[in-house]
Each structure stands twice: as C-alpha cells, then as structure tokens.
N, C-alpha and C positions, 0 to 999 in steps of 0.2 A: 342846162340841158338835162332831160328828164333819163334818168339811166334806163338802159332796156333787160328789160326781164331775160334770166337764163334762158337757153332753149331747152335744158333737157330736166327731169328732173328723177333724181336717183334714189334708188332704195340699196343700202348696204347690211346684207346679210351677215354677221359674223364680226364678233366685237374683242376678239384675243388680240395676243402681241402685234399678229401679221396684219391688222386695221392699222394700226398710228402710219405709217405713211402713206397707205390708201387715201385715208383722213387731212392730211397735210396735206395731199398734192392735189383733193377735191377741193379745199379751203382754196388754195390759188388757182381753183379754175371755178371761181363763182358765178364769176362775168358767164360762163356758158354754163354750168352745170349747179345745181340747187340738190341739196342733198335734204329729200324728205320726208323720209324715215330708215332710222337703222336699229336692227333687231338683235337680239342675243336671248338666245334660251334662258342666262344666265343674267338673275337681275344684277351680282356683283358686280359683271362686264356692264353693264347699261349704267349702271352708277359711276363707278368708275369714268367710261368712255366720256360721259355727259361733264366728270369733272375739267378731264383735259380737254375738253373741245366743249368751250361756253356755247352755249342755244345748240347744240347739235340734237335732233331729235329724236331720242330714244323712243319706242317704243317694245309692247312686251305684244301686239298684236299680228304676228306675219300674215293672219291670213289677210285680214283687213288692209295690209299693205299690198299683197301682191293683189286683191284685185282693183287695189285703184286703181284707174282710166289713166290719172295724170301721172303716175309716173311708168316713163317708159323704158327705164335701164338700170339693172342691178349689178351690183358690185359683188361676188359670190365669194367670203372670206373665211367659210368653215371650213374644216378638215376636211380630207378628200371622200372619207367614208358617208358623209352628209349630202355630194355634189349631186348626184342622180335623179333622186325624187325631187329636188329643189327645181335642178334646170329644167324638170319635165312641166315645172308649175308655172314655172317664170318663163317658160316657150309657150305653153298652152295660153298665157294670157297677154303673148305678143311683146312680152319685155325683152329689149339685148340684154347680152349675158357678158359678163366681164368676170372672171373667177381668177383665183390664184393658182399657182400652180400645186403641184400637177391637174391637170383635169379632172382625174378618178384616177381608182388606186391600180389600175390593170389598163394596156393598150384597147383591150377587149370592150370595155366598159366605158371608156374614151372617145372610142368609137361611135357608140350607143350615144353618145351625151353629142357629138359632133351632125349624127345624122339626124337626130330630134331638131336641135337647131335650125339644120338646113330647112327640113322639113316644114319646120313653122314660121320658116321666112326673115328669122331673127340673127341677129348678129352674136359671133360668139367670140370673145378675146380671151388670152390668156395673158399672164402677166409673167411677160421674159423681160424683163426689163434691163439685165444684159446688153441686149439688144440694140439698146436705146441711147449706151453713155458714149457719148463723142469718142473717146478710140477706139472704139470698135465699129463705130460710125464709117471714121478715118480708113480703118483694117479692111474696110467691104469695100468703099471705094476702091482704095491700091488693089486687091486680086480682082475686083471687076477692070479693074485696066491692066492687067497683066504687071503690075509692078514690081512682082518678087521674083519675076520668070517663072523657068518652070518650077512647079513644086517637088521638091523632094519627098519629103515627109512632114507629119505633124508630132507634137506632144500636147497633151492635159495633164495637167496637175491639180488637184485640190486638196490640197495638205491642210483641211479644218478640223477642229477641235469642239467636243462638246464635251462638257465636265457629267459626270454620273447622275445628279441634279436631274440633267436637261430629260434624260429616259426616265428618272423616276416617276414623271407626269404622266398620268394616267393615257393609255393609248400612244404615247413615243415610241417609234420606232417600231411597232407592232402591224402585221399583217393585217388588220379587221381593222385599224382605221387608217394607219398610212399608205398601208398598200407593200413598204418595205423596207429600208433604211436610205444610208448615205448616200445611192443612186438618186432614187426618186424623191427624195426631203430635202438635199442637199444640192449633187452635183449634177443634178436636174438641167439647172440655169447656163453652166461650163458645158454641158452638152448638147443644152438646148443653141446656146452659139457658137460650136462648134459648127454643127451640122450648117448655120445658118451664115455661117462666114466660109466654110470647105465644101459642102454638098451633102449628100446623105451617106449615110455608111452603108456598104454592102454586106463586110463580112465579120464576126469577132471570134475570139478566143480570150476566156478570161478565169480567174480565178476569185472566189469569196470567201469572205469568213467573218468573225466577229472574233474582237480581238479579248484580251484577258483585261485589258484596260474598261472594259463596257460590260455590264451586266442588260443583255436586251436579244430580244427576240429574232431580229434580222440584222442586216450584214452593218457592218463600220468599216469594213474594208476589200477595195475591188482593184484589183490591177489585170491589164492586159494588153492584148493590142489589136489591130482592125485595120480592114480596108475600105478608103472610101469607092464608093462606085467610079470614081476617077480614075481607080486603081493604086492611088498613093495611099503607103500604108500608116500606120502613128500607134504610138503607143498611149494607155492609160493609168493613171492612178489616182485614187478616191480613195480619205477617209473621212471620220471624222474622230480619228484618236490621235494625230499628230503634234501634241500642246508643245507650246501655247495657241498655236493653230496661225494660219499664214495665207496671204493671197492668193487666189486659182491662177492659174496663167493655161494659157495657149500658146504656142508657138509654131511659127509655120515657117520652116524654113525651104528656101526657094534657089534657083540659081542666082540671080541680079541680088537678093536679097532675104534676110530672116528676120522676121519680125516676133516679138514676144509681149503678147496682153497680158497684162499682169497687175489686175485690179483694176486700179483707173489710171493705168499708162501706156503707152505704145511707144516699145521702143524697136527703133529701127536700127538694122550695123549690112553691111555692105562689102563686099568681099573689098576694096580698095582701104577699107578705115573708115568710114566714115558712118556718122551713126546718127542720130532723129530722134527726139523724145519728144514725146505729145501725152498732155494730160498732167494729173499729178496725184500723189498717191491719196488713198480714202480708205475710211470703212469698209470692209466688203461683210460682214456677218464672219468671218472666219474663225475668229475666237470663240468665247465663252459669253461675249458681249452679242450673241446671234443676231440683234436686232441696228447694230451699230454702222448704218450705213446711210448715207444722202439720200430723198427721196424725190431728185431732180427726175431720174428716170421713169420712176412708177408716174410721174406728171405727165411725161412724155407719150408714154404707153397709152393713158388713159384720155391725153388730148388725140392721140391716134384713133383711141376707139371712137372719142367722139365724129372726127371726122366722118371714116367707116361709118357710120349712121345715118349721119346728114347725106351725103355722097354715095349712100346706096352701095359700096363696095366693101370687100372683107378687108377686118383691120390689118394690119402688118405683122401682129401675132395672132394669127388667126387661129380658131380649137383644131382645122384641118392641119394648119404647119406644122403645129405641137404634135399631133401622132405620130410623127418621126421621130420624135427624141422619146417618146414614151416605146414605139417599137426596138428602138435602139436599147432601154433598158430592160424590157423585155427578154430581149436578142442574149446580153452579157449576163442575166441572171440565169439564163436556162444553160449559156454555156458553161457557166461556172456549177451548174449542180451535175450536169449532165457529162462535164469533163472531156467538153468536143469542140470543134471547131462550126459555127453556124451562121448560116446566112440569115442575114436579117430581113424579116416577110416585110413587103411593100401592101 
C-alpha cells in the first residue's frame, strides 16, 4: 500500500535548546506533518540542529520560506522579543502560527500578535504543554464533575533552580528580550494551568525581588496570594533560586477531596483515608538540567494544533486563552512594584 503524503507542511523558526522536542515530537507526527524548512539566524544552531536530526532541512533563507505557497504552518521557537514582526509575516502570508511561550514579552503586545491572527484568518497556538500530560488531563475531568466538592482554596509552587550560567547568556532574564524573569520564562506554564484547571484570577497581591543568589535584571522571586473570580482564594510562590530546584505542584484542596499536581502525578487523599495516585514522577526542567523533560506533551499540543486547522476550530491552547496567564503576570508584577492590591484587567 502506497503511503500517503503528510497533509501539512511546516516551517520551524528558531533552532536553540527550546526546538529539540518541538523537533522529536514533529519526527512522530510525519504521517501528518512534513517539516520543510527550519531556520536560525545562527549558522552554528543549523549546523548543529542538522547533526541531531539526520535530513532535517536547514536553511539560512526565511524569507524564501515564509513565502512558499506549500508550506502552510510555522512553528515560532525564538525568543519572545523576535515574536511580532515574525507573526505579522507568517499571518500576512496565511501561515498557522504555533509559537512557544510566552507570546511576547508584555499582555499588551500579546494582544497585538492575537488580534493579527484573527484578523488574517489563521490559527494561532501556544505551547502549554502542561496542559496536555494525563494528570492534569485527570485533574479537569474530577472538578468538571464536581469531585473535590466545594473548593476551598488553591496553592502553587515552583521551587526551580537556575545556576548563574543560565543568566549569563546573553539576553536571560532581561526586560528587552524576555519580557521578565521567573514569572513569564518559567512559572508561565504552573500558571498557565492553574487558570486552566481553576478559572481565571480576579484579584492579586504580591511581592518581588531578585535574590542575592542571581546576578540579573528581573525578578527570581515572587510570592503572594489571589482571588479566583470563583472567589476561592490561593496563595503563590515562584522562583528560580531554590537549588537544587524541584517540581511545581498545584493543589486544590476541596471538601469531598484535595488533590495535589506535582510534576507528572496526581495524587488524590480524602477526608476518610483514602488516597489515588495517577501518573508517575518525570523531568519537569526544574533543575539546572532546564531542558530535562519527556516530550510526549509538546506531541500532544501540536497534534491539537493540527487538528485546529483541518477542523477549522481554535486549538486547545489557543493565543486568546494564553492572555489570561499573561494578564495575570502582568497583574503580580505591577502589584509587587506598586505595593497594592489589583485587580486583574480582562
């Protein structure tokens, strides 16, 4: 039987650390998606990239790629200070758009790159991948069926670690390309499914700072607390000085039940005794090892986007869902300079 040709075929922008499981989880989805050129400013990264991924097709020509005809979906893998001008190029010429996160470095500007999109009739994902790995899958079933009762309150954690190294790279951690630190680089992802397992936040009150352990421009450390528009309230804490560095977790604790995400597990305890454990422990990036994690879920994500395309509907991380977690760090950064309590703009 004569095999059938992918239906889509893709251009990947962007050849740093954050490409290798973009890259692996395009590899097992060949059968649908053909990867037809991928670009990097930097001939090192092309050289490189081309050695780990035998026949993958470097090129050093974007424009020539983005205006081919045949390919009709790009994979957006540079920093966030490059996202802008890219997605206005790769909308104007009718390409989906699949970027990493954050979107851009400001809600503001998130915005702008969301309503281009719409505008041009193209689809635009974001990569929460989060989102994606079976207990937390698990987690949205049980509160869509009421299975923890009522909720109490929530907690976040993100007790990660980056060694002085990781900021010495040119543009880490920096206003003009990240946008800002351990919020929006890091605990992005913990926030992005927070929102997306609890609802959206209404209210924060937070604190920041950069601790003695980091030599860098923006924050490594945020704690505080918040209300979701639910009204149930949760507290937060984010860094990334906490070494050797440790998995995020969530926990929602309910009347019938409390549950706590924590990496790749779900465990469940029940006021009787009685407890559930789903999944099992993995890489999450949390250490020094930033890139050390399965890339089952960026698979998941990106066979979502395809669907979203074929099916004419917006993906399951869509660039509109993501403005919640980008207003939400917004929200915590102004409270923390500004020393007040703030509602978070819709």
């Amino acid at each position: 039987m004569a095999q059938t040709a992918p239906r889509h075929r893709a251009l990947v922008i962007g050849l740093g650390a954050a490409a290798t499981p973009h890259l692996r989880a395009l590899r097992e989805l060949a059968d649908r998606v053909e990867i037809a050129a991928a670009w990097s400013r930097s001939a090192a990264r092309r050289t490189a990239a081309a050695e780990a991924f035998p026949g993958l097709p470097v090129t050093a020509d974007l424009d020539a790629a983005i205006a081919d005809p045949a390919i009709d979906l790009a994979l957006l893998l540079t920093p966030p200070d490059a996202r802008e001008a890219l997605v206005g190029r790769l909308a104007a010429a009718g390409k989906h758009v699949l970027c990493e996160k954050p979107i851009e470095r400001t809600a503001t500007a998130a915005e702008r790159i969301v309503r281009a999109c719409e505008a041009a009739g193209v689809q635009l994902a974001v990569m929460f991948q989060m989102r994606q790995r079976e207990p937390a899958r698990r987690l949205k079933a049980l509160l869509e069926a009421g299975a923890l009762g009522s909720i109490g309150f929530v907690e976040v954690r993100v007790p990660w670690w980056r060694p002085q190294s990781y900021y010495d790279e040119p543009g880490r951690g920096t206003l003009a390309r990240d946008g800002g630190g351990v919020l929006i680089t890091q605990a992005i992802h913990t926030l992005d499914l927070l929102i997306h397992l609890a609802g959206p936040v209404r209210e924060v009150a937070a604190v920041a700072a950069t601790t003695s352990l980091h030599r860098m421009e923006t924050e490594d450390f945020v704690a505080g607390g918040f209300i979701l528009e639910s009204g149930v309230p949760g507290s937060l804490f984010a860094t990334t000085a906490a070494f050797p560095g440790g998995p995020e977790q969530i926990t929602i604790v309910g009347s019938e039940a409390s549950a706590r995400l924590e990496g790749g597990t779900l465990l469940l305890r029940r006021p009787d005794g009685g407890e559930e454990r789903f999944g099992e422990a993995i890489g999450t990036g949390g250490g020094a090892a930033f890139m050390d994690f399965p890339h089952d879920a960026h698979r998941a994500v990106i066979a979502d986007f395809l669907d979203a395309v074929e099916e004419g509907r917006e993906p399951s991380s869509s660039g509109r869902s993501a403005l919640a977690v980008h207003r939400l760090i917004d929200a915590l950064l102004s409270s923390a300079r500004r020393g007040m309590r703030l509602r978070v703009e819709g």
